[in-house]
C-alpha positions in Angstrom: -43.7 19.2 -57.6 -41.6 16.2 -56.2 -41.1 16.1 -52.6 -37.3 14.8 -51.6 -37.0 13.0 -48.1 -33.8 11.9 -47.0 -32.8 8.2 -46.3 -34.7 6.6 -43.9 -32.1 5.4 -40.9 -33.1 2.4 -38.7 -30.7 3.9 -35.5 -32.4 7.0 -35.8 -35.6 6.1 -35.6 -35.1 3.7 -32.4 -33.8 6.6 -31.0 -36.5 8.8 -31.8 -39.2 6.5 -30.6 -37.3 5.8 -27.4 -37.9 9.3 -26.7 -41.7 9.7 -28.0 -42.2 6.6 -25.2 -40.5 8.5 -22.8 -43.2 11.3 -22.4 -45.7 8.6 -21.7 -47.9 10.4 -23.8 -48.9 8.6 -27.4 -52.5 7.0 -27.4 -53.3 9.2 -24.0 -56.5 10.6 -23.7 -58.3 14.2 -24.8 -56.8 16.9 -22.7 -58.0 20.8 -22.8 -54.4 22.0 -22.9 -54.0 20.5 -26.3 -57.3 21.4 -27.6 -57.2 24.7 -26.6 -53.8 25.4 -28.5 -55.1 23.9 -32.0 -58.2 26.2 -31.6 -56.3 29.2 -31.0 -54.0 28.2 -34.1 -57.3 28.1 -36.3 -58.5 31.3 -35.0 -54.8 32.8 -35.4 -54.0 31.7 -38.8 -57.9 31.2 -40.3 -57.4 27.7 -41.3 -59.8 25.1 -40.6 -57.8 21.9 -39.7 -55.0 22.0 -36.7 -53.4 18.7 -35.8 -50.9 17.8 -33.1 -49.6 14.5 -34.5 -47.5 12.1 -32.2 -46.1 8.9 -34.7 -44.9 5.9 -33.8 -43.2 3.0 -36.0 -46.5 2.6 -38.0 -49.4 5.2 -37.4 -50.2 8.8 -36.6 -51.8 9.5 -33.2 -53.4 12.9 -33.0 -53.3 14.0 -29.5 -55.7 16.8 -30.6 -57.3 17.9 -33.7 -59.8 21.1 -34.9 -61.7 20.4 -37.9 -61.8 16.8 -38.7 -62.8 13.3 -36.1 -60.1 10.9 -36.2 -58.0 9.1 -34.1 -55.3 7.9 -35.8 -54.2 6.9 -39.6 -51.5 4.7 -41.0 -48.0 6.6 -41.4 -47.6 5.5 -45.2 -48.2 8.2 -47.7 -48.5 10.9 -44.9 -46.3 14.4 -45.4 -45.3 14.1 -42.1 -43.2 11.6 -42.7 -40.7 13.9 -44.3 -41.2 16.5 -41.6 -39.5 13.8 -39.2 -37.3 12.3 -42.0 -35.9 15.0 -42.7 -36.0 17.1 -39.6 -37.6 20.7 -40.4 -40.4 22.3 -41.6 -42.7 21.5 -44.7 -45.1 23.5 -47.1 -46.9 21.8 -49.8 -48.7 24.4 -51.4 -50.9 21.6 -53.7 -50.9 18.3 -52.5 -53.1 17.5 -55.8 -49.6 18.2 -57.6 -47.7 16.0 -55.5 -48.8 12.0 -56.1 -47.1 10.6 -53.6 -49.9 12.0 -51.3 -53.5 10.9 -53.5 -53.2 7.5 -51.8 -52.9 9.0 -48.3 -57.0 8.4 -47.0 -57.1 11.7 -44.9 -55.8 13.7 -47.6 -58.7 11.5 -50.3 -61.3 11.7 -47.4 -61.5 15.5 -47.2 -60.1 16.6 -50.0 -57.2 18.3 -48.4 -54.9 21.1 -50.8 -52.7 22.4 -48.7 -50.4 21.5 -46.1 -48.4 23.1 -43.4 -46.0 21.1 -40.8 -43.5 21.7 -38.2 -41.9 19.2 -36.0 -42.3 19.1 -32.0 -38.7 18.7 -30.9 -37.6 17.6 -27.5 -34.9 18.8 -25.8 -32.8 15.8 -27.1 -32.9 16.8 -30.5 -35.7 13.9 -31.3 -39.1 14.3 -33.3 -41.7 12.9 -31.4 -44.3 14.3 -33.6 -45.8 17.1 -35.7 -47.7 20.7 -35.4 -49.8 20.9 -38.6 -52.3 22.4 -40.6 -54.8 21.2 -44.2 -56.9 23.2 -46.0 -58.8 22.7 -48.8 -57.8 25.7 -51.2 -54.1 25.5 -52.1 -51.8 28.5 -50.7 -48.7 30.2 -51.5 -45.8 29.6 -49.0 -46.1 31.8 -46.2 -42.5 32.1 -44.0 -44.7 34.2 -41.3 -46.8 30.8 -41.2 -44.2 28.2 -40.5 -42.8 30.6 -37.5 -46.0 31.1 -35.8 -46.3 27.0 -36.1 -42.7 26.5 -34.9 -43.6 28.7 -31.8 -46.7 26.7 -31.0 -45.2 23.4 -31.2 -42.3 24.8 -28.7 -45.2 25.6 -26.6 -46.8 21.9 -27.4 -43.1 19.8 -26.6 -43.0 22.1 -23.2 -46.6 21.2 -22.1 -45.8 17.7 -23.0 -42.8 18.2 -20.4 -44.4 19.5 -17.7 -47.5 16.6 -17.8 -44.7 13.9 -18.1 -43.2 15.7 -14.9 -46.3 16.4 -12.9 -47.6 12.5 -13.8 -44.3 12.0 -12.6 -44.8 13.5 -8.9 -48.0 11.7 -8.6 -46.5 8.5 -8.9 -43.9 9.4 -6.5 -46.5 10.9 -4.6 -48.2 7.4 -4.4 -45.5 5.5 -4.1 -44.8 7.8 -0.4 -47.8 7.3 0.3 -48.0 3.6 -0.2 -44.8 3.5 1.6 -46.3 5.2 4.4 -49.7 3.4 4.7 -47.5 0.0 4.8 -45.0 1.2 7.2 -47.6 2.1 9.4 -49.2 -0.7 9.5 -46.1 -2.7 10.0 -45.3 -0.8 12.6 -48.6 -0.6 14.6 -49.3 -4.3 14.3 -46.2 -5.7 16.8 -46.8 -2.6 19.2 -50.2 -3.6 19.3 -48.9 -6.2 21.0 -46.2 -4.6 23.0 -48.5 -2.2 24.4 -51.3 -4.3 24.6 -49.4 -7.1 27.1 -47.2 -4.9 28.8 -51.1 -2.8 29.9 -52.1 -6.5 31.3 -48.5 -7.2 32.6 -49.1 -3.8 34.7 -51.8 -4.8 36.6 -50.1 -8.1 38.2 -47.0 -6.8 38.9 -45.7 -6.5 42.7 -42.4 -5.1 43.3 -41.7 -1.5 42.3 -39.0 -2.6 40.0 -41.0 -4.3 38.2 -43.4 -1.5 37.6 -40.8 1.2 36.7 -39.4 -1.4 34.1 -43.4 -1.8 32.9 -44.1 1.5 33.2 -40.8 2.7 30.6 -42.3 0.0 28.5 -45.3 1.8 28.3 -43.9 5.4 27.9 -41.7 4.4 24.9 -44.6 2.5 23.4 -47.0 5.8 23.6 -44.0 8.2 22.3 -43.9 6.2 19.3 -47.9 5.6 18.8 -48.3 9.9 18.9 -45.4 10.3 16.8 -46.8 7.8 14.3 -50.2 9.6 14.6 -48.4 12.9 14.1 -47.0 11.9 10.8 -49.8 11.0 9.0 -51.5 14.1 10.6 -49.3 15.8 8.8 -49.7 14.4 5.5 -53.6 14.3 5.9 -53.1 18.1 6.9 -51.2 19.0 3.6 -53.8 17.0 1.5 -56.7 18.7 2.8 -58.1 15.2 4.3 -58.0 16.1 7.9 -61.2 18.0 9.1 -62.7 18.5 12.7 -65.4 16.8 14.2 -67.1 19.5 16.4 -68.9 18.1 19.6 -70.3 20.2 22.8 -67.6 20.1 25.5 -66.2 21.6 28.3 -62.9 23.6 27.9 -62.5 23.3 31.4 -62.4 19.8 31.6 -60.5 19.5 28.8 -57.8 21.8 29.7 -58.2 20.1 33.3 -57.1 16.3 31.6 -54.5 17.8 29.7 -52.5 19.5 32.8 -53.1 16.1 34.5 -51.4 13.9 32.1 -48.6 16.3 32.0 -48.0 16.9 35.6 -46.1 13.7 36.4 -43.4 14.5 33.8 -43.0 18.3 34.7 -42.7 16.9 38.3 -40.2 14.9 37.4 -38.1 17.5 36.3 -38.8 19.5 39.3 -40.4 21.7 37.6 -43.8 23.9 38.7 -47.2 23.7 36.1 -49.3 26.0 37.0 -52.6 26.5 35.6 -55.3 28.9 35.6 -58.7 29.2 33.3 -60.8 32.8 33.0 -64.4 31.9 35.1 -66.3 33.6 32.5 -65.5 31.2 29.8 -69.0 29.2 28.6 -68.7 26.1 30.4 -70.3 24.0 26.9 -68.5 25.2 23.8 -68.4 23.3 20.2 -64.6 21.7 19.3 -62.8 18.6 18.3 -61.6 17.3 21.6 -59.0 15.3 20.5 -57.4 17.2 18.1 -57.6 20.1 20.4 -56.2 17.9 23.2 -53.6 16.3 20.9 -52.2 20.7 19.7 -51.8 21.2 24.1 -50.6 18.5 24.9 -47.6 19.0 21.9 -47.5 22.4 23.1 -47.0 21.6 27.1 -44.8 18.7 26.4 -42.5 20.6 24.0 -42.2 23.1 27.1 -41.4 20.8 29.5 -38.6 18.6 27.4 -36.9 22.3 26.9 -37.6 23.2 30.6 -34.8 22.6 33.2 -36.1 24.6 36.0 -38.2 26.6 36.8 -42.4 26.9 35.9 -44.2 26.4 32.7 -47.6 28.0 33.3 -50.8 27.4 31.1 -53.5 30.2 31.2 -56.7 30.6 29.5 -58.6 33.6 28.8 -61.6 34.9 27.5 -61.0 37.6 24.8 -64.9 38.6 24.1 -68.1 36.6 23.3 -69.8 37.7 19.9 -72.8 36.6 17.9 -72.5 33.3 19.7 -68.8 32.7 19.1 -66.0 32.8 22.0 -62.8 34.0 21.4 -60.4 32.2 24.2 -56.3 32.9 24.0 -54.0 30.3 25.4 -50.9 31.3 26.7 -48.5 28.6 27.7 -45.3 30.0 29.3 -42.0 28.7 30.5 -38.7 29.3 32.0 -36.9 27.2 29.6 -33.3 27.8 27.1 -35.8 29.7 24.6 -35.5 30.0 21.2 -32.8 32.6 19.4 -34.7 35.5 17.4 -33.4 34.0 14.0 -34.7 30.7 14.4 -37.9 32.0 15.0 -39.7 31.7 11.9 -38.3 28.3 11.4 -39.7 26.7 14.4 -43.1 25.4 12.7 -41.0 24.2 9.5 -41.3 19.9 9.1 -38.5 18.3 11.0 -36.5 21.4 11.8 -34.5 21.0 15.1 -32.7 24.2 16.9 -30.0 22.1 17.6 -27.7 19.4 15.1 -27.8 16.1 15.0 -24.9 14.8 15.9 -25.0 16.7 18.9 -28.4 16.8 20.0 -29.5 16.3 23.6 -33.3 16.4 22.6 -35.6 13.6 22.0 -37.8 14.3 19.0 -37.9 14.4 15.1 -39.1 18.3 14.9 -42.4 17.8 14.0 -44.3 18.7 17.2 -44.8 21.9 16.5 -45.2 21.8 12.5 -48.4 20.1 13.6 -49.3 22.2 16.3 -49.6 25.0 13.5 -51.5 23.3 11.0 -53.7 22.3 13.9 -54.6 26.0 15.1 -55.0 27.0 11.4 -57.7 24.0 11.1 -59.2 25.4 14.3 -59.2 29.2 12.3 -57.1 30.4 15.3 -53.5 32.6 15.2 -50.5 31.3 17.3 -47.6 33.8 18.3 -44.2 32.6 19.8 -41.6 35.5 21.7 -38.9 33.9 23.8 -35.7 34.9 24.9 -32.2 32.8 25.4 -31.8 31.3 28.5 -35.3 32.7 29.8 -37.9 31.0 28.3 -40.7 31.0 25.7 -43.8 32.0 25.4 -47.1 31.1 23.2 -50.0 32.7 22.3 -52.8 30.8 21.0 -56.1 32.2 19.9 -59.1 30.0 18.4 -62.5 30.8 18.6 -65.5 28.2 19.2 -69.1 28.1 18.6 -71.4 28.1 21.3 -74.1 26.4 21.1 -77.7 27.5 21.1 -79.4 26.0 23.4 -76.8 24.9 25.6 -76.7 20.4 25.9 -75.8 18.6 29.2 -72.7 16.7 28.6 -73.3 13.3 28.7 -70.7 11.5 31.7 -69.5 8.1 31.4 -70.9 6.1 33.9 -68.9 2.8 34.5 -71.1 -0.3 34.1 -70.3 -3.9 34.2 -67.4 -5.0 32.0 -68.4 -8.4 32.6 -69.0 -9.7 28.4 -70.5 -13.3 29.7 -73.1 -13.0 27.5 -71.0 -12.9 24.1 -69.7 -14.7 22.0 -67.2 -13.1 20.0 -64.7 -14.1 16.7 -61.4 -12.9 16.6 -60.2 -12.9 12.6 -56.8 -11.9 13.1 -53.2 -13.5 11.2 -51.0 -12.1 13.7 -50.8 -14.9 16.5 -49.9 -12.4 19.3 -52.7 -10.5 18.5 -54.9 -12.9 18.7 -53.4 -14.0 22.0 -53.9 -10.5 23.4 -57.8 -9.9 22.3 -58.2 -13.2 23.0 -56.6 -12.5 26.5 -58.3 -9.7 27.9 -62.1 -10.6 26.6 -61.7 -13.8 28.6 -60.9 -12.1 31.4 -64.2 -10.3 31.0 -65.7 -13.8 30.7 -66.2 -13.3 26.8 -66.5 -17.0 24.8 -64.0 -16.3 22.3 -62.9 -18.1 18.4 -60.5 -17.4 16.8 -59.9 -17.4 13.3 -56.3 -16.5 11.1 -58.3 -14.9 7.8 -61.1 -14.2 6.5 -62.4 -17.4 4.7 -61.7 -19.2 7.8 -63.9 -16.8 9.6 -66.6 -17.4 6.8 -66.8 -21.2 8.0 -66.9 -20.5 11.8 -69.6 -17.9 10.7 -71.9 -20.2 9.2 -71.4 -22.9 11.8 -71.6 -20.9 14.6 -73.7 -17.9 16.3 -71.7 -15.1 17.2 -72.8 -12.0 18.4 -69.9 -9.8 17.6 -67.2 -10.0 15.3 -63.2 -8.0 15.7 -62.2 -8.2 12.3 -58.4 -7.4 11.3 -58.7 -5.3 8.1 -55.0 -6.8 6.1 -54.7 -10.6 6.2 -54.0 -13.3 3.6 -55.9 -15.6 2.1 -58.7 -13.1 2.2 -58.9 -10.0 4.1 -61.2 -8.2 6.0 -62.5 -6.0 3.7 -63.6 -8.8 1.4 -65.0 -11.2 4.2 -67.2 -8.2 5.5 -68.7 -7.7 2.5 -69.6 -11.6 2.3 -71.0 -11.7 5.5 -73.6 -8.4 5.0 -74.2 -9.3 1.3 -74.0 -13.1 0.5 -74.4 -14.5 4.1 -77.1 -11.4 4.8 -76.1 -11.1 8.5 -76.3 -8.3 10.6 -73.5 -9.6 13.0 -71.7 -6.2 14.4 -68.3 -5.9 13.2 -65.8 -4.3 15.2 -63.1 -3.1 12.3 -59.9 -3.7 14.2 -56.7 -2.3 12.4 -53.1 -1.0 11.9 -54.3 0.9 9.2 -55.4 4.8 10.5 -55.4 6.6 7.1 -58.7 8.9 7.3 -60.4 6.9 4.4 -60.4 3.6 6.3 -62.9 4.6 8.4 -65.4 5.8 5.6 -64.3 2.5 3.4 -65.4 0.8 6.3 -68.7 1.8 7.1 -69.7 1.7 3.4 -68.9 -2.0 4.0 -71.2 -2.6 6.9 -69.1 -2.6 9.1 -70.1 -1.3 13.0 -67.0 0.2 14.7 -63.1 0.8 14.0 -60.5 0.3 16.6 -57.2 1.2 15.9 -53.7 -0.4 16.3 -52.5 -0.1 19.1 -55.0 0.0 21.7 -55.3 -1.1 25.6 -57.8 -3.2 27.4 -59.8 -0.6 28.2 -60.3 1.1 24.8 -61.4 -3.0 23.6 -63.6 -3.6 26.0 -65.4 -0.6 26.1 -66.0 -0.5 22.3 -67.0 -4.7 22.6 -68.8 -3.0 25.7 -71.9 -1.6 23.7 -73.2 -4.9 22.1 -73.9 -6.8 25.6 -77.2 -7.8 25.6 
């Protein structure tokens, strides 16, 4: 028996291998979806060797194979060759009668009889490969055989699909999130500085013009420092990378700083805050003061901004106290335009806003209370909204906490001497107002302070010089912080603190950084208070 293949034509074939590149998939390694197709074949149709073949110009890849170990072979002398040349299925029923296939070494190798091939299609029409099957016993054509192996390599070009799609998202995915990380810090590194001067502007300032001007300076730098933080709460929410970092504290005090930071703009609006906490609440219970400060405060300031007149009123209860767990409800109330019944459910929805754009009298990019949600649900808490049109809204939160067993003393910040004479400190930072602005407060705390623009200048003042702290920025040029830590705990073998100091707040930083050696992390933007007390701990 003579097997016919059609003329072999160039255009085709640069088509077709256009489209096997495409899928991203030839010379890719094992995957369990394949496998587990050619091993149900075998068991299906009682034949020993199942091959998924993708082919290129020259060789046959087998993305999987049951019954023999190879990777590849040349495409010469290969029935699968006509499968593709000539577009549709192919049974040899004795490839010993056939010698254009005794040359072909997988065929010589195991002795192969039989053969059995149907081409994996794509949706273009092109033959990126095969679905086939040897034995070693020559068979009788079998119709029921070639549609069981037509089905399965439907099956194989749809699986091929959907990993070119998912691999696909993941870059996408990465390329957001690089996006992100970079925008971030390009972003956080000039209102570093903004922040950072305006805070020491603030404090020499005499006319009360000059404050108001200072203190909407600072006000518009904050806004965009939480809704920075918000957004990659957000995205560390979704990806499972934000977790809690429970501590003994006081809900009273913490519910205490909250109403204080939001008084001043609720009396602005002329508007009443009341609040009132249940006296039978533990006084120590076991939370993430920050993130639980960061869901009120989005909570009481989303109230306010939709609050003309009126009260917004903040009460906690306690619901019951079992096996050392306290169940506490929040409800935060106000007389505000309220929401309409069918926008309800869309409230907690990313950047959904009741009003349009175009016309919008409200400040905000709607994702306040998106994150407020994925915040009580990291807390295991519930969170109902009612309101009414033109009356107001109202929240009920619920969360329980842990109570501790036995109950700590809180620890309270005394405030010692800021005075750092007894340091000296390097500053490795690229950005020059930066570097003016660590440079400027420590000095004012009578620091001795170097500076240094990356970090292989850093590595000479280092070995010249004996500092006893280090503010390291993290991105720089030249070399960056990252690597010059490492060359100061492993080749220099110093045990200089390092005070990470960054634009960069992605929740791995922090871990990359201490498996560096390096002491503390300070993020971008911060005020004179939050360096000093941090440069604070490593007086003598």
């Amino acid at each position: 028996m003579k097997i016919v293949t059609k003329a072999f034509k160039a255009k085709e074939e640069v088509k077709r291998l256009k489209q096997l590149h495409f899928y991203n998939i030839l010379k890719t390694s094992k995957e369990d979806q394949f496998d587990n197709i050619t091993q149900l074949i075998s068991y299906q149709i009682n034949i020993p060797v199942v091959l998924i073949t993708l082919i290129d110009q020259d060789r046959i890849w087998y993305k999987s194979k049951t019954g023999i170990d190879i990777k590849s072979i040349h495409r010469k002398f290969s029935p699968n060759n006509y499968v593709i040349n000539n577009k549709s299925p192919l049974i040899i029923e004795d490839l010993k009668l056939d010698e254009q296939f005794t040359n072909n070494p997988l065929i010589k190798k195991h002795d192969f009889r039989f053969y059995a091939g149907v081409p994996i299609v794509t949706p273009k029409g092109q033959i990126i490969g095969t679905l086939c099957v040897y034995d070693i016993l020559p068979k009788k054509t079998d119709k029921c055989l070639i549609d069981v192996l037509t089905m399965y390599a439907r099956t194989i070009m749809d699986l091929i699909i959907l990993k070119r799609e998912n691999h696909k998202i993941q870059n996408l995915s990465k390329i957001k999130d690089d996006f992100l990380s970079n925008m971030n810090h390009e972003i956080r590194t000039p209102l570093n500085a903004i922040i950072g001067f305006n805070d020491l502007l603030s404090k020499h300032l005499k006319t009360k013009e000059a404050q108001t001007y200072s203190g909407i300076i600072n006000e518009a730098g904050t806004q965009l420092k939480v809704l920075l933080n918000d957004i990659l709460d957000i995205k560390n929410l979704k990806k499972g990378k934000l977790h809690l970092k429970n501590s003994p504290n006081s809900i009273r005090e913490l519910c205490e700083y909250i109403i204080k930071i939001t008084e001043q703009p609720a009396n602005e609006k002329g508007l009443t805050l009341n609040y009132n906490i249940d006296a039978n609440i533990p006084d120590i219970l076991e939370f993430d003061k920050p993130k639980l400060s960061q869901l009120f405060l989005h909570v009481l300031n989303n109230a306010i901004k939709f609050t003309h007149k009126g009260f917004i009123s903040m009460q906690v209860k306690l619901l019951c106290i079992n096996t050392n767990k306290a169940y506490i409800r929040f409800k935060i109330k106000d007389t505000g335009i309220g929401i309409p019944q069918n926008k309800l459910k869309l409230i907690f929805k990313n950047f959904f806003q009741i009003e349009n754009f175009s016309t919008k009298r409200y400040e905000g990019v709607g994702i306040g209370l998106t994150l407020v949600k994925k915040l009580v649900a990291l807390f295991n808490g519930k969170i109902k909204v009612d309101s009414i049109v033109n009356s107001g809204t109202t929240i009920l939160i619920d969360i329980p906490f842990n109570i501790p067993n036995p109950l700590p003393k809180l620890r309270t910040n005394k405030q010692g001497s800021t005075k750092l004479s007894d340091l000296n400190i390097l500053i490795v930072e690229d950005n020059k107002f930066n570097q003016q602005l660590a440079k400027t407060i420590l000095t004012k705390h009578h620091a001795r302070v170097d500076l240094a623009s990356n970090g292989k200048i850093a590595l000479k003042q280092i070995q010249k010089n004996n500092y006893s702290l280090i503010l390291m920025d993290l991105q720089m040029p030249i070399m960056d912080g990252y690597t010059c830590s490492k060359h100061i705990r492993n080749k220099l073998k110093l045990t200089t603190p390092i005070i990470a100091c960054t634009a960069n707040t992605m929740n791995n930083e922090r871990k990359k950084c201490l498996n560096i050696g390096i002491n503390e992390f300070l993020s971008k933007p911060y005020l004179s208070h939050e360096l000093i007390n941090i440069v604070s701990k490593y007086k003598a």
